[in-house]
LOFIPA-114737 format. One record per residue (C-alpha): residue in three letters; x, y, z. Coordinates in steps of 0.02 Angstrom, whole numbers, plus 50000, padded with zeros to 5 digits. Each point is the difference from the previous one (the first is absolute). Layout:
<rs>
R  type      u      v      w
R   ALA      X      Y      Z
...
</rs>
This chain:
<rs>
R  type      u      v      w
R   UNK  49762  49925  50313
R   UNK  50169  49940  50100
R   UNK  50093  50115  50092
R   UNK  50189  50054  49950
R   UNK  50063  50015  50171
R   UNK  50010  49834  50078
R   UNK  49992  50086  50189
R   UNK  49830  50039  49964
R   UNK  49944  49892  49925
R   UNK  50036  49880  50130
R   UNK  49871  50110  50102
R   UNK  49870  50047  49877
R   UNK  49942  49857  49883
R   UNK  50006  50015  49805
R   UNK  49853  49955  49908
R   UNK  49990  49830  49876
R   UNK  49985  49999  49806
R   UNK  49854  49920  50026
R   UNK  49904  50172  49946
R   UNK  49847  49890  49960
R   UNK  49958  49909  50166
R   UNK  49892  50114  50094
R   UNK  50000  49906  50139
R   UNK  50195  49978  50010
R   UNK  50020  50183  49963
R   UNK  49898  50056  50127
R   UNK  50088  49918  50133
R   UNK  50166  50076  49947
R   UNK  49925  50163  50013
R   UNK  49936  49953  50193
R   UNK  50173  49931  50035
R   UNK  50052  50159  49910
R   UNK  49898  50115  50125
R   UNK  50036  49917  50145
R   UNK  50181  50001  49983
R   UNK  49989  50156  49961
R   UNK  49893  50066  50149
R   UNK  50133  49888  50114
R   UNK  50144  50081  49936
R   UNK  49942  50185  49995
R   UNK  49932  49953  50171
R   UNK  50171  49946  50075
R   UNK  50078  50138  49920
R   UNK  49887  50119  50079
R   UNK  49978  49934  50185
R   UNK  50188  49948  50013
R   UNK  50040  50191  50005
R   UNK  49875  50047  50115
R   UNK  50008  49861  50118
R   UNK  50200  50053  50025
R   UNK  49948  50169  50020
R   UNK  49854  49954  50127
R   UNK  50141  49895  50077
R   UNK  50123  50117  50040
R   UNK  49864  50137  50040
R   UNK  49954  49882  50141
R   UNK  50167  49969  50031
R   UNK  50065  50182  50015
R   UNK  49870  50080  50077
R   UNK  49995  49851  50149
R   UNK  50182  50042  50021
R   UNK  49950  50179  50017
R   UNK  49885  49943  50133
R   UNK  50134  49909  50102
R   UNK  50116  50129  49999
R   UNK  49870  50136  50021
R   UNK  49937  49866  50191
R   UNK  50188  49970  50037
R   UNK  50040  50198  49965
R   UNK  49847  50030  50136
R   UNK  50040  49888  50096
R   UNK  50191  50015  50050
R   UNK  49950  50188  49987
R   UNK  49866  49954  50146
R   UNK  50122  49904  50107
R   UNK  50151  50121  49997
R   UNK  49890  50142  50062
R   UNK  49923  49873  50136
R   UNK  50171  49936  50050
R   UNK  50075  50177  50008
R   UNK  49845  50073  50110
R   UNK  50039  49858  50105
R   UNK  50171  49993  50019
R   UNK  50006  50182  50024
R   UNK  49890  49988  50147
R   UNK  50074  49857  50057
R   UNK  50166  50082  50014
R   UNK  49926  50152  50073
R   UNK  49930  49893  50165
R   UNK  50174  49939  49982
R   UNK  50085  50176  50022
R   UNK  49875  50063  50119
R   UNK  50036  49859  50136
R   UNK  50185  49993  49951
R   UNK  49989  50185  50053
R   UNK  49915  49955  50156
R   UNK  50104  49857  50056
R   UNK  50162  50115  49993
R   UNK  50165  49922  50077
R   UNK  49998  50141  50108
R   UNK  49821  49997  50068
R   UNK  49995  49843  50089
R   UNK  49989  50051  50206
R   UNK  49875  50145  49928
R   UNK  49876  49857  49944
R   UNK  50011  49893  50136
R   UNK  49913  50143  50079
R   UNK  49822  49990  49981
R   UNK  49944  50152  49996
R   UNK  50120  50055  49873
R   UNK  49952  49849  49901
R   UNK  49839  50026  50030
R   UNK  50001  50184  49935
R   UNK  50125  49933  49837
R   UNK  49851  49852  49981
R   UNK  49855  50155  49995
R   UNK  50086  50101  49867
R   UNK  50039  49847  49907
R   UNK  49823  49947  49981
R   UNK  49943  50170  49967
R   UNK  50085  49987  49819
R   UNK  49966  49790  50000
R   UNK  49849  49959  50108
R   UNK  50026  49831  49941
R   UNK  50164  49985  50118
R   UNK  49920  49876  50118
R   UNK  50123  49984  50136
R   UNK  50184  50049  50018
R   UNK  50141  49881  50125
R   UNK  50180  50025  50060
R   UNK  50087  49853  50010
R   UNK  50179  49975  50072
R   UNK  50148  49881  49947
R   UNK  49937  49866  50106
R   UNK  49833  49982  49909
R   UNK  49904  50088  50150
R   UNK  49854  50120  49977
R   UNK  50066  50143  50092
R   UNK  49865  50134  49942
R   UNK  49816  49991  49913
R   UNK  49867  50111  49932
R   UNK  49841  49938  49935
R   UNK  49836  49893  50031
R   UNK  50081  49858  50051
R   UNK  50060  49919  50166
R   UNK  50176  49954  49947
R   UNK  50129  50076  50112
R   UNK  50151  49878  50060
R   UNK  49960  49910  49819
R   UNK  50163  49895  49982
R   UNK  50035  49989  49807
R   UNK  50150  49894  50001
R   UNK  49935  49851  49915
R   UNK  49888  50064  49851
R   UNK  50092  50009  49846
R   UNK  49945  50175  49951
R   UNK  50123  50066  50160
R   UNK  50152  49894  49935
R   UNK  49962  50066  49833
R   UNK  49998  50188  50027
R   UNK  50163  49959  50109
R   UNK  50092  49956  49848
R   UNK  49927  50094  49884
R   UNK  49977  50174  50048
R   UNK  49824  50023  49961
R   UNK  49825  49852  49977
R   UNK  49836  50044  49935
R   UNK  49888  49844  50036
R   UNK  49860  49932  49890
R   UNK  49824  50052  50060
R   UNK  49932  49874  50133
R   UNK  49866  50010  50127
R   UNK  50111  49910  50160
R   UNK  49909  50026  50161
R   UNK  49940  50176  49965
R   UNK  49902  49933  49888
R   UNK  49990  50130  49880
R   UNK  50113  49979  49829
R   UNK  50147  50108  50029
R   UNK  50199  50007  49959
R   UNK  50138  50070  50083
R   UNK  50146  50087  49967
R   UNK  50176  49986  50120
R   UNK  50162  50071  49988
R   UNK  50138  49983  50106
R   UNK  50140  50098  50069
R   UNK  50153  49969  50096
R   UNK  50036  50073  50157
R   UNK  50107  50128  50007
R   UNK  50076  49970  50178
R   UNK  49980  49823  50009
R   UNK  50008  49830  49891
R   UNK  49850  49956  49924
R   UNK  49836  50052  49915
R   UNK  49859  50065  50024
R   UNK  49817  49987  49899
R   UNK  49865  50135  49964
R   UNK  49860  49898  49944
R   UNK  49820  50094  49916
R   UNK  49854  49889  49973
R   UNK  49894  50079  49869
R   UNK  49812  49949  49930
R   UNK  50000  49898  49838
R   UNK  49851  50131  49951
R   UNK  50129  50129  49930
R   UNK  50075  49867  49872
R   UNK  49811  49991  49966
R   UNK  49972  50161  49967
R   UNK  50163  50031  49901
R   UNK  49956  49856  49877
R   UNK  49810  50059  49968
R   UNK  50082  50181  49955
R   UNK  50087  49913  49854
R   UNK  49857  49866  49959
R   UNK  49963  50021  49805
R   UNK  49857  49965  49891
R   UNK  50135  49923  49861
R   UNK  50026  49842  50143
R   UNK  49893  49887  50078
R   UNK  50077  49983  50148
R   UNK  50145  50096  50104
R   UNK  50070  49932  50177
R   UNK  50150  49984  50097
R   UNK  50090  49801  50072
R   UNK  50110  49940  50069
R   UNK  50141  49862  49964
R   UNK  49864  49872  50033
R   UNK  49880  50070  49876
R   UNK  49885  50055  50168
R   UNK  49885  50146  49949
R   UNK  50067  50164  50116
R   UNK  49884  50143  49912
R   UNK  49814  49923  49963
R   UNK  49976  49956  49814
R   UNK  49846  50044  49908
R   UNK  49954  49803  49919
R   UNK  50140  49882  49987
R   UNK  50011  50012  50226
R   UNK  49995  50021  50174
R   UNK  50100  50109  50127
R   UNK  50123  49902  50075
R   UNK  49961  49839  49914
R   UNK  50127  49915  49862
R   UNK  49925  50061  49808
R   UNK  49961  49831  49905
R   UNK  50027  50036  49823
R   UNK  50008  49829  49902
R   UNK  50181  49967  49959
R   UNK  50009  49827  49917
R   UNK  50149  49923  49955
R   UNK  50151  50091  49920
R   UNK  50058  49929  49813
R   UNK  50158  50073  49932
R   UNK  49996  50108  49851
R   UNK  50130  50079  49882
R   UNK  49997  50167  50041
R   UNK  49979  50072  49851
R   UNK  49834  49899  49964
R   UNK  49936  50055  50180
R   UNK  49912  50176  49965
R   UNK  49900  49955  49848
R   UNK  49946  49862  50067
R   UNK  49937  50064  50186
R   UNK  49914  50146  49917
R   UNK  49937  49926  49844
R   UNK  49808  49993  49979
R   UNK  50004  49837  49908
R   UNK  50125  49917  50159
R   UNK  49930  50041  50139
R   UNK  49918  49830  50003
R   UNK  50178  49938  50037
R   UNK  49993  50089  50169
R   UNK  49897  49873  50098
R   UNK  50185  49906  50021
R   UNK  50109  50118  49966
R   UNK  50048  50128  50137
R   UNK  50099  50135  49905
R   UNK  50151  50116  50064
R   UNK  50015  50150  49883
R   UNK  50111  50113  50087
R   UNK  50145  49979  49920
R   UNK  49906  50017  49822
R   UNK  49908  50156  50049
R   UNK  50164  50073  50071
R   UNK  50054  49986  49806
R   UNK  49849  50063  49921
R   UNK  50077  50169  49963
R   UNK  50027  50011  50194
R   UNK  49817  50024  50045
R   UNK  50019  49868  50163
R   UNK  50099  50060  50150
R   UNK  50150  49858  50025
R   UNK  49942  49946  50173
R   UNK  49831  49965  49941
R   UNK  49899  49836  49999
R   UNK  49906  49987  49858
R   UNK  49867  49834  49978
R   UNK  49856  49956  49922
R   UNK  49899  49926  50121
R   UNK  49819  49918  50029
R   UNK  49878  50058  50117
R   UNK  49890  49884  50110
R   UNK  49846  50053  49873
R   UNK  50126  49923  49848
R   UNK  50022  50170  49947
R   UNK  50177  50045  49918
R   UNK  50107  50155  50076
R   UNK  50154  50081  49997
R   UNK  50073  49992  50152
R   UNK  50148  50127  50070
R   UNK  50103  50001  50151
R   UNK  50123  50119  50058
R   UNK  50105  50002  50138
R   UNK  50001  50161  50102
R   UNK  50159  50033  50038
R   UNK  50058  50017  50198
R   UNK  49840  49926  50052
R   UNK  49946  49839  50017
R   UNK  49852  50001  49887
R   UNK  49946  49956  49820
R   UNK  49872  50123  49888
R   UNK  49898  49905  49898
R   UNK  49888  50068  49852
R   UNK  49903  49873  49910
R   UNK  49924  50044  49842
R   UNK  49870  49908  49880
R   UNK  50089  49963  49834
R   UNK  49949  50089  49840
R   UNK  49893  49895  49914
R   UNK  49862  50040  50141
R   UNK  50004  50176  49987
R   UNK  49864  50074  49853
R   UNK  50150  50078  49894
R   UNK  50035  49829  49939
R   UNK  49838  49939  50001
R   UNK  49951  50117  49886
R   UNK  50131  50022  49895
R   UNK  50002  49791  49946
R   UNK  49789  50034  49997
R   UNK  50044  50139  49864
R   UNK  50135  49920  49920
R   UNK  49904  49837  49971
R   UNK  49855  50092  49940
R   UNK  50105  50088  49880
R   UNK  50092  49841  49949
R   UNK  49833  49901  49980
R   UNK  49940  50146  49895
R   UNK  50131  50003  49867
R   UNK  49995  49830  49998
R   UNK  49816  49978  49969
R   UNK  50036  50164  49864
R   UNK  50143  49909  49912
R   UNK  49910  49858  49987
R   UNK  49838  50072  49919
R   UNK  50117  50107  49876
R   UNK  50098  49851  49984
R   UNK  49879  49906  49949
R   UNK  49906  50118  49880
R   UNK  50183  50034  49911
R   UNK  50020  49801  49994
R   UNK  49844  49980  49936
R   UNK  50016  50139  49858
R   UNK  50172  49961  49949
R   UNK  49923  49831  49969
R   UNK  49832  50057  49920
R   UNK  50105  50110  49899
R   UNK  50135  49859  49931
R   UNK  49850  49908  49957
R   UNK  49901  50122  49901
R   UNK  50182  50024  49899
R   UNK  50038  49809  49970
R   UNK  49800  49996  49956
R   UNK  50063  50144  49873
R   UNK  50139  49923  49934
R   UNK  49913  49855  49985
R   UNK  49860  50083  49890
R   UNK  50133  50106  49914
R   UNK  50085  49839  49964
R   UNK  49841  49898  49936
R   UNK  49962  50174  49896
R   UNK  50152  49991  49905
R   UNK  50018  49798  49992
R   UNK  49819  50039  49917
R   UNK  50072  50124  49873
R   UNK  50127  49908  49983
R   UNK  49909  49863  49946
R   UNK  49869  50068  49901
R   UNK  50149  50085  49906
R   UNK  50055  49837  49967
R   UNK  49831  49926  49951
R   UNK  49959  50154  49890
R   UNK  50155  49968  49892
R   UNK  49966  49804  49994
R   UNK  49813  50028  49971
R   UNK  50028  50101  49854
R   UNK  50111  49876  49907
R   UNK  49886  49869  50072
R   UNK  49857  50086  49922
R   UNK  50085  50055  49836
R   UNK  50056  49812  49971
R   UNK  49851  49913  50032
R   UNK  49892  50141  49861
R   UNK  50084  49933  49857
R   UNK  49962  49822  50025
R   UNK  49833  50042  50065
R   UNK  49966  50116  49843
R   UNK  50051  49851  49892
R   UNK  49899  49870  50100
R   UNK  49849  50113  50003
R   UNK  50012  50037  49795
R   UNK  50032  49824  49967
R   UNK  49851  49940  50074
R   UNK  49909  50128  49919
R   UNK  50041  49921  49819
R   UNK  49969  49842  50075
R   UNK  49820  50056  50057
R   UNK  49976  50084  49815
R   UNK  50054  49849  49925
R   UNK  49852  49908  50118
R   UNK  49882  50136  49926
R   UNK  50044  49940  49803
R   UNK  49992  49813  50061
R   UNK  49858  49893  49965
R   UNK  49936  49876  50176
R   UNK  50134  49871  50055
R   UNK  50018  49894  50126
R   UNK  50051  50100  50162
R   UNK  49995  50147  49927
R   UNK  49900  50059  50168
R   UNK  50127  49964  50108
R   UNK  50121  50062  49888
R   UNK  49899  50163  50018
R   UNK  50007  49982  50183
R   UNK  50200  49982  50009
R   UNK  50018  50145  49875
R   UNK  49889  50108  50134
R   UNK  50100  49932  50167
R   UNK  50155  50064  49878
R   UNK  49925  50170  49976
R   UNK  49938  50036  50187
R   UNK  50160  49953  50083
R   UNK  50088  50101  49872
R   UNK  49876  50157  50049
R   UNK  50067  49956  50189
R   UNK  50164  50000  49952
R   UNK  50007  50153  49907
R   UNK  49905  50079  50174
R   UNK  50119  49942  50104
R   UNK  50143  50083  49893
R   UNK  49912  50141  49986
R   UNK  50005  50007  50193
R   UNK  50177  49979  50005
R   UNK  50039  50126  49881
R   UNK  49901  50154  50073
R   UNK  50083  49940  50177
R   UNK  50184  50002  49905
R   UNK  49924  50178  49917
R   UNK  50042  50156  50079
R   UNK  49833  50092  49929
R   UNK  49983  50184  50011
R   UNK  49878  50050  50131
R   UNK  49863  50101  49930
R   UNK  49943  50122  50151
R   UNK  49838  50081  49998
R   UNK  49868  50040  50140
R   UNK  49916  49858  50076
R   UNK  49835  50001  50124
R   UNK  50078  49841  50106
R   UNK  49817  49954  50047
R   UNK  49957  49986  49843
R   UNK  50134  49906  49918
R   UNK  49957  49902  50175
R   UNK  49831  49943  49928
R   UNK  50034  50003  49818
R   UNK  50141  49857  50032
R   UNK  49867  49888  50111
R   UNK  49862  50023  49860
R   UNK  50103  49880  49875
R   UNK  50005  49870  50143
R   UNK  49822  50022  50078
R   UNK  49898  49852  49888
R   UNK  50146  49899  50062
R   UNK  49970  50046  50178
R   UNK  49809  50000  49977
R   UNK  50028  49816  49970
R   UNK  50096  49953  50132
R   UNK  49899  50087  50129
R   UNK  50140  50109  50026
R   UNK  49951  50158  50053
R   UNK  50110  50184  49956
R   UNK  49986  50122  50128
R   UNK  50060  50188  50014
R   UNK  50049  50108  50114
R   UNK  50063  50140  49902
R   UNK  50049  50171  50092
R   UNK  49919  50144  49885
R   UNK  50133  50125  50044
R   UNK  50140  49904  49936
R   UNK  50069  50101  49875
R   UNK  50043  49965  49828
R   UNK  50172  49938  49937
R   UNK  50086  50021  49838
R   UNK  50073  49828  49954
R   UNK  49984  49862  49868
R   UNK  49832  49963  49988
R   UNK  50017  49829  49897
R   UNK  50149  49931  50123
R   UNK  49903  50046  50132
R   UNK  49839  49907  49934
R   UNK  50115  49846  49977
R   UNK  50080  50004  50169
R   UNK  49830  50015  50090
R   UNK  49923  49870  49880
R   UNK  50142  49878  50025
R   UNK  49960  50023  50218
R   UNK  49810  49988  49975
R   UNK  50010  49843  49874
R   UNK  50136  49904  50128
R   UNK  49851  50034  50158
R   UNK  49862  49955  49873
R   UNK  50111  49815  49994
R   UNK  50066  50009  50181
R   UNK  49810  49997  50064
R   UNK  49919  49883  49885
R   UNK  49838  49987  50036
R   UNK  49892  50119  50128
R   UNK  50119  50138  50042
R   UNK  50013  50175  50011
R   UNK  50129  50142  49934
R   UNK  50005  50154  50091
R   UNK  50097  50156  49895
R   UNK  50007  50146  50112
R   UNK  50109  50159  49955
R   UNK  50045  50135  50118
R   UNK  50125  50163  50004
R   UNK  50167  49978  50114
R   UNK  50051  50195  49978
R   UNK  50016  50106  49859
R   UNK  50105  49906  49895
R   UNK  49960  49840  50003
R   UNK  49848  49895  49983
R   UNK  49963  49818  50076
R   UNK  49883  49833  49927
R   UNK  50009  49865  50084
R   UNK  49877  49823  49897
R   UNK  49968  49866  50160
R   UNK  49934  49834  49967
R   UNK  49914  49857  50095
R   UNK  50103  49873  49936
R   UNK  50122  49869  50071
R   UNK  50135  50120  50015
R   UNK  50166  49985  50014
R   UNK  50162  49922  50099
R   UNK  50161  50119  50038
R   UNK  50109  49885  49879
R   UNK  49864  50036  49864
R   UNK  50003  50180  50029
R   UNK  50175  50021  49985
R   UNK  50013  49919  49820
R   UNK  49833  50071  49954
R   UNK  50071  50107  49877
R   UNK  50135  49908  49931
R   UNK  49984  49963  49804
R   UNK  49923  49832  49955
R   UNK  49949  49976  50183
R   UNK  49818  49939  50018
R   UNK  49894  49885  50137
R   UNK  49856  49996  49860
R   UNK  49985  49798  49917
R   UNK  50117  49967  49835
R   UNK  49928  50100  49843
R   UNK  49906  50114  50095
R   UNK  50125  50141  50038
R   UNK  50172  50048  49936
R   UNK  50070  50079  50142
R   UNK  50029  50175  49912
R   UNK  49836  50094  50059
R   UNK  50055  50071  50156
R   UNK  50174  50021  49949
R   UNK  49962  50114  49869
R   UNK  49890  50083  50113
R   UNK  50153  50036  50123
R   UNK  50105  50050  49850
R   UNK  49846  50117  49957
R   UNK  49983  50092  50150
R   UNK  50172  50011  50066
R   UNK  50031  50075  49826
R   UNK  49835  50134  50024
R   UNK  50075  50050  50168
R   UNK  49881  49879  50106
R   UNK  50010  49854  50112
R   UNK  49904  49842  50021
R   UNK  50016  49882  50161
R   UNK  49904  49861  50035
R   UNK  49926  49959  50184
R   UNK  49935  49834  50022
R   UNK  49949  49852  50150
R   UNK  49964  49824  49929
R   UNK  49830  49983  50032
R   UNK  49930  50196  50019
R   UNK  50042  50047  49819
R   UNK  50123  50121  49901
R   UNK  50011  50195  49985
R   UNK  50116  50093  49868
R   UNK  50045  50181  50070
R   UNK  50054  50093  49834
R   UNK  50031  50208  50040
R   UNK  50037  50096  49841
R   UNK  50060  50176  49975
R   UNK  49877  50127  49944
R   UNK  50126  50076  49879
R   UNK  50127  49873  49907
R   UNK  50164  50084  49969
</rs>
């Protein structure tokens, strides 16, 4: 069988012409199978692993947008809490430090009154200080032991001198206590120069502000300064007023539009040991989830662990808010979504395999039960065929060979009659002898054409009811003296509710004496014949004749009932028995097949209709 379209066949192999090798055939039917499970296999997972691909792929970019949507969500209302407070400690000590207010402060009662009400709203307004243009304490409320402080040469003074307004980062200084302060400054209004209201307030209210906005969806939330030195106290990656350690190896530059899939990838992050990413500018584009002033980096922890680090500057203060979140892949969203999806994947794959596999497997079973078919169809009508053509040649054969026979036989009966009228002569004996030999092989002869004629013969079949058992019996009674002397024993095992069939009862006799006489040869000496009949449904009826003999090889069995075809010695068979027997049947309606192992004997299966049409 080769294959018209030369695609596939360069996938699937054709089988050889070689119908008759076994051995070679079965391989191409493996190789056939196989290819056949490997393609349907490809063709199967190659859809499904896309589709498992860009499930993973879409739903882990649902994921990332889903943390960053949190996320920036989580640090604008941080930063806006914040800043809003920030700016109202701002306004309230702007408010206080009024241009016009400055000889009422240096009064320390009046201060000391402004300083009560103050912390009555704040009580974490530590301490409050006028200073004047030279950089002299001139007034003080609080705890502390710092009147006459001269300012001039800390930078803080010079800074809120030329800028208006200075919030510090938190520090503990000598009060020992982390704190900030806030200064403005105002001109004089009757002289040159200005003058500083300065507040010192406890770092506990930043505290306090940032764990009001701490959120499950982070691991961490805390405030810094330019120096990356903790001002709030972080929950695990820090210390209060010690500088946060993240690990921050080396920076590598990367195209930026090969940034964000890698950082966030699941299959990169092994990259991230060297490779210290900074995403803000991507995140800023990803359909503008990411504020433009923030930091964005994927950073490693001192445990090797993998976050997503954000920084945002606060805007009029000095300080840095920092939210530091663990990355997808360890939350149990994504764990158990690639769990599901590889159980799922491993599932069909396992399914399409064992469907696969049985279709592969079938497909093949089934082209070989059709070439195993055709090849039986084909043999069937190459039989016909030939018996056709041996019918027609065997009946001018036969019709040929009478006449001479006829005159061969009648001349050597005058020649005998002649012998009779003849006194004794000298070899007349042997004479006799020759004239015998002439006579006997003439008998064979005419046999043997008479053999050939009723095979070239399409005879009328003669139906009338037949008990198979006995017809069974009645055909091994004109062999059983033979038998008897050859120790070969007949058995039955005939089933008694086999019904009768109406059928040629003298074809019959021949076909099942032809089958009984070949076993009777096949064995030789000390045998045994076993003739069995049984029912297979209402229609049809089986009988199957086994022998002990030497049995058969496949090559025999093929050509077993092809005309002239015998494995019996020269002048002991012509070759014709079980080919007329084949004609016989096939022309009752029946069938006759032959099962045989070189060594373990022979069985005929012959199944007959119980009514011949």
């Amino acid at each position: 069988m080769k294959w018209n379209n030369r695609w596939l066949s360069r996938l699937l192999p054709f089988f050889g012409d070689n119908m008759a090798n076994n051995v070679v055939l079965e391989k191409d039917y493996a190789n056939f199978a196989r290819s056949l499970f490997i393609l349907l296999l490809v063709l199967v997972l190659t859809p499904l692993t896309i589709i498992s691909g860009l499930s993973h792929y879409q739903y882990k970019q649902l994921l990332q947008k889903e943390e960053l949507t949190q996320l920036m969500l989580n640090i604008e209302q941080a930063e806006s809490t914040i800043e809003r407070f920030v700016s109202k400690l701002q306004s309230v000590v702007r408010f206080v430090g009024s241009a016009d207010r400055y000889e009422e402060l240096l009064n320390p009662d009046k201060l000391k009154a402004l300083f009560t009400r103050l912390q009555e709203e704040y009580p974490d307004f530590a301490d409050i200080e006028i200073i004047d243009s030279q950089g002299k304490q001139k007034s003080y409320i609080g705890p502390y032991k710092l009147v006459g402080y001269d300012h001039t040469e800390q930078q803080w003074y010079q800074e809120v001198l030329n800028r208006g307004v200075y919030i510090s980062h938190v520090f503990s200084g000598y009060r020992q206590v982390p704190h900030f302060v806030i200064a403005v400054s105002r001109k004089h209004l009757d002289r040159e120069g200005s003058w500083v209201l300065r507040v010192t307030i406890d770092g506990k209210i930043l505290q306090r502000y940032v764990d009001t906005i701490s959120t499950t969806s982070v691991a961490d939330i805390y405030m810094v300064d330019a120096d990356n030195v903790a001002q709030t106290q972080p929950r695990k990656f820090g210390k209060l007023g010690q500088k946060i350690r993240l690990h921050v190896p080396e920076k590598v530059n990367y195209d930026s539009s090969t940034i964000l899939p890698i950082a966030l990838s699941f299959f990169d992050f092994k990259h991230l040991e060297k490779v210290n990413y900074d995403l803000s500018n991507d995140f800023s584009e990803h359909e503008g989830i990411a504020q433009k002033d923030a930091k964005i980096s994927v950073l490693k922890t001192e445990q090797g662990t993998d976050v997503l680090y954000v920084d945002v500057a606060l805007k009029n203060t000095p300080w840095h808010l920092v939210m530091v979140k663990e990355l997808y892949i360890h939350g149990n969203v994504w764990f158990f979504f690639q769990l599901r999806l590889f159980f799922i994947l491993f599932s069909c794959i396992i399914i399409a395999v064992l469907v696969i596999l049985k279709i592969s497997t079938g497909i093949t079973a089934y082209i070989r039960e059709g070439d195993r078919k055709r090849e039986h169809f084909l043999a069937e009508a190459e039989s016909a065929s030939k018996l056709a053509s041996i019918g027609q040649l065997a009946a001018g054969v036969a019709h040929e060979i009478n006449n001479p026979l006829s005159i061969i036989n009648q001349k050597a009966g005058l020649v005998e009659d002649y012998f009779e009228m003849t006194g004794p002569f000298q070899y007349k004996k042997e004479m006799q002898g020759a004239l015998d030999g002439i006579q006997e092989s003439v008998l064979r002869c005419k046999t043997i054409t008479h053999r050939l004629l009723g095979f070239a013969r399409h005879t009328d079949v003669q139906t009338e009811e037949i008990e198979i058992n006995v017809l069974l019996k009645e055909v091994v009674a004109f062999l059983a003296k033979e038998a008897t002397y050859n120790q070969i024993s007949i058995d039955f095992d005939l089933d008694d509710t086999v019904q009768n069939i109406f059928s040629d009862r003298s074809q019959l006799q021949q076909v099942f004496l032809n089958i009984v006489n070949n076993a009777v040869d096949a064995i030789g000496k000390n045998g045994r014949i076993l003739l069995s009949s049984s029912k297979i449904d209402q229609d049809t009826i089986k009988i199957k004749i086994t022998d002990t003999g030497e049995g058969m090889s496949a090559d025999v069995q093929r050509r077993i009932f092809d005309p002239f075809f015998t494995t019996k010695e020269t002048g002991k068979g012509t070759g014709l028995g079980l080919s007329i027997s084949y004609g016989i049947l096939k022309k009752l309606g029946g069938t006759i097949k032959v099962q045989s192992e070189i060594g373990k004997g022979t069985t005929f299966v012959i199944t007959l209709p119980v009514t011949h049409d």
